[in-house]
VEXNUPA-765356 format. One record per residue (C-alpha): residue in three letters; x, y, z. Coordinates in Angstrom, 2 decimals, decimal comma. Example, Ala and Ser with C-alpha at 12.3 -4.5 7.8 and 13.67 -1.06 7.14 Angstrom:
<rs>
<r "Ala" <12,30 -4,50 7,80>>
<r "Ser" <13,67 -1,06 7,14>>
</rs>
This chain:
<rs>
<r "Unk" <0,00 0,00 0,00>>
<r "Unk" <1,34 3,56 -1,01>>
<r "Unk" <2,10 5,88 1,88>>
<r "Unk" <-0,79 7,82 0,14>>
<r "Unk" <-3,38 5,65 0,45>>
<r "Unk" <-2,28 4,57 4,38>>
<r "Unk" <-2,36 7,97 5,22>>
<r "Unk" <-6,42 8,75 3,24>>
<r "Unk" <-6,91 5,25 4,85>>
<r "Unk" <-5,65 6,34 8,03>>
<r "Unk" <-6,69 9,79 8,29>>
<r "Unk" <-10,76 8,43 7,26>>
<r "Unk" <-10,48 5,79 9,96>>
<r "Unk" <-9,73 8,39 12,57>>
<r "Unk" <-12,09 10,81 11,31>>
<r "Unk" <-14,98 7,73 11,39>>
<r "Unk" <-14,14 6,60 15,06>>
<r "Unk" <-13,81 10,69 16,42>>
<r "Unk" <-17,24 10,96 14,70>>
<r "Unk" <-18,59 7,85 16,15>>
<r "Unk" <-17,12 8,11 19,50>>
<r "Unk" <-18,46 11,72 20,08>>
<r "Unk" <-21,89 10,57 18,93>>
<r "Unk" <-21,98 8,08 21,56>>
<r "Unk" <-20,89 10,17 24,50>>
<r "Unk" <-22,56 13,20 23,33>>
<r "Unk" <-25,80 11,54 25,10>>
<r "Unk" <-24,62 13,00 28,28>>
<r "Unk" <-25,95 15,89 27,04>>
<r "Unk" <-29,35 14,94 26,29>>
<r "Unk" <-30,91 16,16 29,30>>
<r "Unk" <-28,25 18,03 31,35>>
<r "Unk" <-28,42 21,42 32,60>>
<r "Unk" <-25,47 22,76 30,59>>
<r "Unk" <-25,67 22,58 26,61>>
<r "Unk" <-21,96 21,06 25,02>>
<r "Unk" <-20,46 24,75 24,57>>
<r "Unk" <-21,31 25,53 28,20>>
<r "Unk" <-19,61 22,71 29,16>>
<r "Unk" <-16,70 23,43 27,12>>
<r "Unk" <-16,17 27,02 28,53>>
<r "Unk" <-17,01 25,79 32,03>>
<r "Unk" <-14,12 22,95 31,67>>
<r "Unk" <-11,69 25,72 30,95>>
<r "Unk" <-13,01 28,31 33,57>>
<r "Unk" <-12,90 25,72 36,47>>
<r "Unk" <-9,43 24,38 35,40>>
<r "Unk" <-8,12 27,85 36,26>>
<r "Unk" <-6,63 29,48 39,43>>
<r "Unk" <-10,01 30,70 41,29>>
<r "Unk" <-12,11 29,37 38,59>>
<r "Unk" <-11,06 32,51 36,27>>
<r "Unk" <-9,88 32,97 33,06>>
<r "Unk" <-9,05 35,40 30,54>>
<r "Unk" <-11,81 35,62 27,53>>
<r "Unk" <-8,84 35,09 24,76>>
<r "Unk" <-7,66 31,91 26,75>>
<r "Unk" <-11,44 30,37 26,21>>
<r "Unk" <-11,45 31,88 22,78>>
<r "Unk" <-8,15 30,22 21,80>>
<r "Unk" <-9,51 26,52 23,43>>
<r "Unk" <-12,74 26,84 21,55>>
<r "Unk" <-13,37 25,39 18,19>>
<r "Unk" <-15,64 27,52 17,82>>
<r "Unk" <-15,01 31,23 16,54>>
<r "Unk" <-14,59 34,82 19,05>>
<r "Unk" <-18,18 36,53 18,31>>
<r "Unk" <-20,07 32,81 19,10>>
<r "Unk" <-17,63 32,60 22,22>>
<r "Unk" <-18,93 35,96 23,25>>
<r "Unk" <-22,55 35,62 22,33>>
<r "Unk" <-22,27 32,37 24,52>>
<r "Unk" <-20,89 34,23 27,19>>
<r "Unk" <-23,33 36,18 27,49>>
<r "Unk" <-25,93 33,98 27,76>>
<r "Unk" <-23,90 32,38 30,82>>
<r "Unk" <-23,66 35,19 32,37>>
<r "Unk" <-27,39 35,75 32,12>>
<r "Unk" <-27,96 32,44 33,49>>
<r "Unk" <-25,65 32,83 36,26>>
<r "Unk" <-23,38 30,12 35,61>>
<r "Unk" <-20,71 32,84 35,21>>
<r "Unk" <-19,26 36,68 35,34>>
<r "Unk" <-17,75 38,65 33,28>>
<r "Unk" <-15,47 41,68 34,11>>
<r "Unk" <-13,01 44,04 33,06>>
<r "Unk" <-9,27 42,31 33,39>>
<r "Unk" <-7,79 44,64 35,59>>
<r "Unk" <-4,16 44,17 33,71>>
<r "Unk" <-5,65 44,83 30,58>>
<r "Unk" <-8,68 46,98 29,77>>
<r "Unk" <-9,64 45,37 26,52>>
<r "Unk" <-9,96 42,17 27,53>>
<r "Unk" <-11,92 40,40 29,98>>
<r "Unk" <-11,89 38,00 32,88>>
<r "Unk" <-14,56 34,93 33,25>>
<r "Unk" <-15,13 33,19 36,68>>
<r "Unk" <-17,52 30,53 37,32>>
<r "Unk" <-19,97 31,12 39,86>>
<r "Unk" <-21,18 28,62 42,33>>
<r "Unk" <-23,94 28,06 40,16>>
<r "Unk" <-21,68 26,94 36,77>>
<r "Unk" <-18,99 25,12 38,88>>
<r "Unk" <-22,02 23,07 40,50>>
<r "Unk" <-23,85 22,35 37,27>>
<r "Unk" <-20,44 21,41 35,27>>
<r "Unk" <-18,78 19,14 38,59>>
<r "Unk" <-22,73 17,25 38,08>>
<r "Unk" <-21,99 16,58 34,11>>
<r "Unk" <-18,47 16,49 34,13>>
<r "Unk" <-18,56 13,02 36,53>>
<r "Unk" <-21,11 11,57 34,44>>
<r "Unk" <-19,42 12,76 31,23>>
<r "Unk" <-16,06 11,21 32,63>>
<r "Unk" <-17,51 8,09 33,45>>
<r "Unk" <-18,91 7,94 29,80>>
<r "Unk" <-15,64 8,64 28,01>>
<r "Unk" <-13,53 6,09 30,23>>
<r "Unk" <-16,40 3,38 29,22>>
<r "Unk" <-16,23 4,33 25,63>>
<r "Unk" <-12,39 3,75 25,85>>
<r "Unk" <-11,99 1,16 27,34>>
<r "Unk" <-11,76 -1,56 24,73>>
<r "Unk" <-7,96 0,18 24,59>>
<r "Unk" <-5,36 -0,44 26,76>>
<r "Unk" <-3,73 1,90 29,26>>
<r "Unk" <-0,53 1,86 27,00>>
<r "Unk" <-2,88 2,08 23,78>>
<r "Unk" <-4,36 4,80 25,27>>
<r "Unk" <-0,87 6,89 25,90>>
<r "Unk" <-0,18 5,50 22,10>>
<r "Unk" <-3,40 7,61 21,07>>
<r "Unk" <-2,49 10,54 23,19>>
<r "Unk" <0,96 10,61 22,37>>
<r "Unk" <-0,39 10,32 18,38>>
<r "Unk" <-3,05 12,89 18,00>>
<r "Unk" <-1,04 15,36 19,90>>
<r "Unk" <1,44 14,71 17,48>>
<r "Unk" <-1,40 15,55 14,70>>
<r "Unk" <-2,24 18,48 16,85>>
<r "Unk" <1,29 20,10 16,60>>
<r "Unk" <1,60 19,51 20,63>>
<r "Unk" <4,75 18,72 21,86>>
<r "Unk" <4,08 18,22 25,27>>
<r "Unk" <1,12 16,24 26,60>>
</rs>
């Protein structure tokens, strides 16, 4: 086989199981409090010192673009699961903490969530596992992990 055709063949099997995998533990979010982008801000948020982070640092985790980041945002903050204020080191950004409400709501989805993905993986092996890691962060242009 031509290192063309491993790599299509390669690259279409990964894109197949990502797609797969993410429809199956996309269920979580079926009936939870917090839609997928919530989640996805709130993971970053909580991760930081004091549950705060600058806007650009969600922005730049986000696959999705920096006016649907903000829009989202601000529908957060309307529904208290976060705040939003001026970042004291630099006026034109921002700063986003998680309020009780939003580190509640994501701890709730985020064990259920967790429990989901380590199910879904586990027909790999621990060192199958770091394989993967080590592989797509490769793809990703990561050098550290």
């Amino acid at each position: 086989m031509s290192n063309r055709r491993l790599a299509t063949d390669a690259w279409e099997s990964l894109f197949r199981a990502q797609h797969e995998v993410f429809a199956e533990i996309s269920a979580d979010f079926l009936d939870a409090d917090l839609t997928r982008p919530e989640y996805d801000v709130l993971l970053t948020v909580t991760r930081a010192p004091q549950m705060t982070t600058r806007l650009r640092d969600i922005t730049a985790r986000s696959l999705v673009s920096q006016p649907s980041v903000s829009r989202l945002l601000d529908r957060m903050v309307s529904r208290g699961l976060v705040t939003k204020h001026v970042d004291p080191a630099d006026g034109r950004g921002a700063l986003i903490t998680a309020t009780d409400t939003g580190a509640h709501a994501f701890r709730a989805l985020a064990t259920k969530h967790a429990r989901t993905i380590a199910e879904r993986m586990s027909v790999l092996s621990p060192a199958e596992l770091e394989s993967l890691l080590e592989l797509t962060s490769r793809l990703r242009g990561v050098e550290e992990i």
